[in-house]
Structures are given as C-alpha cells and as structure tokens.
C-alpha positions in Angstrom: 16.3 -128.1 67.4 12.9 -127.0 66.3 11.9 -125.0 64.0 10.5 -122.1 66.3 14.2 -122.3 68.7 16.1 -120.9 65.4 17.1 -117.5 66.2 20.4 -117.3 63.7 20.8 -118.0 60.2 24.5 -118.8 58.5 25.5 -117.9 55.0 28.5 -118.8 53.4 29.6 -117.0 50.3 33.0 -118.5 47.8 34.2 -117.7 44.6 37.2 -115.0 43.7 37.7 -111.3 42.2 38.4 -112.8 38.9 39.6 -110.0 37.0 40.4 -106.1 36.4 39.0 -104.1 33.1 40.2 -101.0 31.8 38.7 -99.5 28.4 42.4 -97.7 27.6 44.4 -100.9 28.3 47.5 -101.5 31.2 50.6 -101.8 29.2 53.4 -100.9 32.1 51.8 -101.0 35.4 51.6 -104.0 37.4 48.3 -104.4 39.2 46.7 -106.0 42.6 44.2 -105.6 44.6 42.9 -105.2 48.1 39.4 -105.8 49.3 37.3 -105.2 53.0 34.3 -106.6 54.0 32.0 -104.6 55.7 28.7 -105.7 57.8 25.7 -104.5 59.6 25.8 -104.5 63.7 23.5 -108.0 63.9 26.2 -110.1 61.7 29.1 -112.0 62.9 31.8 -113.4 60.7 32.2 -117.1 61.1 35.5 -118.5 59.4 37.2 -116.7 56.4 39.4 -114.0 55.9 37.5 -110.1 55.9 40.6 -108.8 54.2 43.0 -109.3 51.7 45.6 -108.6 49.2 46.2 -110.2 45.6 49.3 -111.2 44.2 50.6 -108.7 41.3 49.6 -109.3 37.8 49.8 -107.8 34.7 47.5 -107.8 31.7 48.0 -110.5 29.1 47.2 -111.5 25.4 44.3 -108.8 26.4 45.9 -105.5 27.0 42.5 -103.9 28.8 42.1 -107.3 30.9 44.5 -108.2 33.9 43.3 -111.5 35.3 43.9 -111.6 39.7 41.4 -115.0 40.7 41.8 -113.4 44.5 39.8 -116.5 45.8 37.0 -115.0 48.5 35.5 -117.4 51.2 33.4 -116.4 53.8 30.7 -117.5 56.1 28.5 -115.3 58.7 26.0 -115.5 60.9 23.0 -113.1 61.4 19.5 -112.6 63.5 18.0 -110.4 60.4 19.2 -109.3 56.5 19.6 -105.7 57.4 23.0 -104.8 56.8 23.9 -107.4 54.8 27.6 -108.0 54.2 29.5 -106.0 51.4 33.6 -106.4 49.9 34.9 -102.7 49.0 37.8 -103.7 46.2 40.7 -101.4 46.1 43.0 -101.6 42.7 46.7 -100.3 42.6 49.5 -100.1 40.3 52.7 -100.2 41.1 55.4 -99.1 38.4 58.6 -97.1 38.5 57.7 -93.4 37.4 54.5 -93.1 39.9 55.8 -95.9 42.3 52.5 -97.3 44.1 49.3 -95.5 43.1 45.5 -96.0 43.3 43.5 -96.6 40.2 40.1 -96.8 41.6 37.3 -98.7 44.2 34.8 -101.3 43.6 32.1 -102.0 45.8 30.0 -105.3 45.7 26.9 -106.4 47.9 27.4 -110.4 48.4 24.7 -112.2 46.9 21.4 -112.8 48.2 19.8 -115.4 46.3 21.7 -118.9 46.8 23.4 -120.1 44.0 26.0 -118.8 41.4 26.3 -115.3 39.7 29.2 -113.4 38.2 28.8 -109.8 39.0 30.7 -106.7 37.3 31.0 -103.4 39.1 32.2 -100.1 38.4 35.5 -98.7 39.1 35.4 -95.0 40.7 38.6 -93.0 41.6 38.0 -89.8 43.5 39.0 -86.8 41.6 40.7 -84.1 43.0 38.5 -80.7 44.2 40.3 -78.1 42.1 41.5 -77.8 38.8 45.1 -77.6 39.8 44.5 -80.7 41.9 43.1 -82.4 38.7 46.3 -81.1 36.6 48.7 -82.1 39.3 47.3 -85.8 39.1 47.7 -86.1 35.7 50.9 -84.9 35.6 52.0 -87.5 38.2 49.8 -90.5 37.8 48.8 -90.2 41.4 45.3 -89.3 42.7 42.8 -88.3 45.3 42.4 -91.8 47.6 40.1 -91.9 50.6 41.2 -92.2 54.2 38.9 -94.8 55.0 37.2 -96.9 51.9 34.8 -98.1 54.1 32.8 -95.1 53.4 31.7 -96.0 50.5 29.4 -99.2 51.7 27.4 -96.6 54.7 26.6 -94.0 51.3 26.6 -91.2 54.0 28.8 -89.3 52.8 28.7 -90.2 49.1 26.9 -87.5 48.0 30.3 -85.4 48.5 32.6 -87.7 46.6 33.5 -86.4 42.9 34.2 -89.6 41.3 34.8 -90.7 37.9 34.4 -93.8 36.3 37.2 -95.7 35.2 36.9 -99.8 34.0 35.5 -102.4 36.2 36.3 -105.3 38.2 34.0 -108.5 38.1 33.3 -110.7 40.7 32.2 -115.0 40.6 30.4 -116.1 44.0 28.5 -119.2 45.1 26.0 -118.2 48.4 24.5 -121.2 50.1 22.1 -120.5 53.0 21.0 -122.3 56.3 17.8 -121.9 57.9 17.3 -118.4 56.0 13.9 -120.0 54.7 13.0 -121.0 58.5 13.0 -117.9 59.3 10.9 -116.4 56.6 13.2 -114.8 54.1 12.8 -116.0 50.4 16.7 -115.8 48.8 15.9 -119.0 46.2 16.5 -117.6 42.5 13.8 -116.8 40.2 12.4 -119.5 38.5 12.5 -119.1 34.5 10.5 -121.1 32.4 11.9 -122.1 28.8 9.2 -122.8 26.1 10.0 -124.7 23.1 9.1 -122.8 19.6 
C-alpha cells in the first residue's frame, strides 16, 4: 500500500495499573480496582479488553502502598488524534463495618509519544453537597460516587464536581505506533542530549 492510500493509523498501548497510594495508610480495608476506557467518535478498538476489575489486595510491608499489577492491553485504530483514548480508574474497599465503598477515581490519558513512561495521577472522591452529607460520610465510611464515571474524561460537567484529593494511583505503559508518522503526526519522544562534565 502506498504511502498516500493510508487513511488509518493503529496504536497499541500495554503495561498495568501497578499500584494504589494513600498518604494515611490502608490497615483493614481490602482494595481493587475497576477501570473504563473511554474514546473519541473517529477511534475503534482493535483487540483488548475496555474494562476491567482487579483482583483484591491489601497493602504490604508499606502500609500507604497496596500493589494491584491490573495488566492493560489495548490496541485502536483511528483517522485523526482528536479524542484520543483515556482509562477512568475506579478504587474500592471492601471491609466489614462499611461493606463495599468507593475511595476515589483516577483518570489517565494513554500516552502519546511511543515508548515507555510510568505515570501517577491523582485520586478525587466526590464530596458530599451539604455539611450533614459530609458528616453522614464520615460517620459511615461511605461517600458521594458518580452515576456514570465517564464524565470525568468529556470535563463538561467537571466544573460542578466538589472533589477532594485523596492518594494516587500510578500507571506503567508501553505505546507503539503504526503509520502515525505517515500521516503527519510527530509522537517520537524528545530527544535529550547528555554532556560529559
């Protein structure tokens, strides 16, 4: 095929939600994890799984740490970059006073430069529009959660949300490209020069 027939470009993204940090440490709660991935109208998902759920985990030697490896692997196809593809992460704890409650949402835009990165995001979890809303979650360990996470990838809405922070959850992906560059887009890393002293 020629250059000038290429219409479509493919992208394939793997790697795994390695891990879950909160500042204040889990000691009882056992963790996982769900994640979505959301795209614009011109992409088309290839092979992979848009979806998933971890396994349960609890944090370790590191009480503020709980370690998930959720392996990722996806692969789309596109006409142009606009609405490139993004994994909302949703993180829940299950224990036996507050049985199965949210502790917050992650949202990660895949990488666009080809190669390797590790990438930490904030964890939000909505908080609740009164101040007997905000006492009545305290009291029971169970918050605000959205009907639809997906909300948070359009930003919309956003402006509404009352959100605080609370830990992060970090990311390892590999994106490779094919005919990206045939088309005109630039995604190769920045090249860093190392001088000797």
């Amino acid at each position: 095929m020629k250059d000038s027939e290429i219409t479509k470009f493919l992208v394939s993204f793997a790697g795994q939600i390695e891990y879950v940090t909160f500042p204040g440490g889990v000691f009882d709660d056992q963790l996982y994890i769900q994640y979505e991935t959301v795209w614009g109208p011109d992409w088309e998902p290839v092979s992979g799984l848009t979806s998933g759920t971890s396994q349960m985990a609890r944090s370790g030697v590191n009480p503020e740490r709980v370690i998930l490896n959720l392996p990722l692997e996806l692969v789309f196809s596109s006409t142009n970059v606009s609405g490139w593809p993004q994994i909302i992460v949703t993180v829940r704890a299950q224990n036996t006073i507050t049985g199965d409650a949210l502790r917050g949402y992650s949202l990660f835009l895949l990488p666009p430069t080809a190669g390797s990165s590790l990438v930490s995001a904030p964890l939000v979890r909505p908080r609740a529009a009164t101040l007997l809303g905000e006492w009545m979650s305290w009291i029971t360990g169970r918050y605000p959660e959205l009907a639809d996470p997906k909300m948070l990838a359009s930003g919309k809405d956003n402006y509404l949300l009352r959100t605080e922070s609370y830990g992060s959850v970090t990311v390892s992906l590999c994106m490779v490209s094919k005919d990206l560059r045939k088309l005109g887009y630039d995604n190769q890393p920045p090249i860093y020069k190392v001088y000797d002293a």
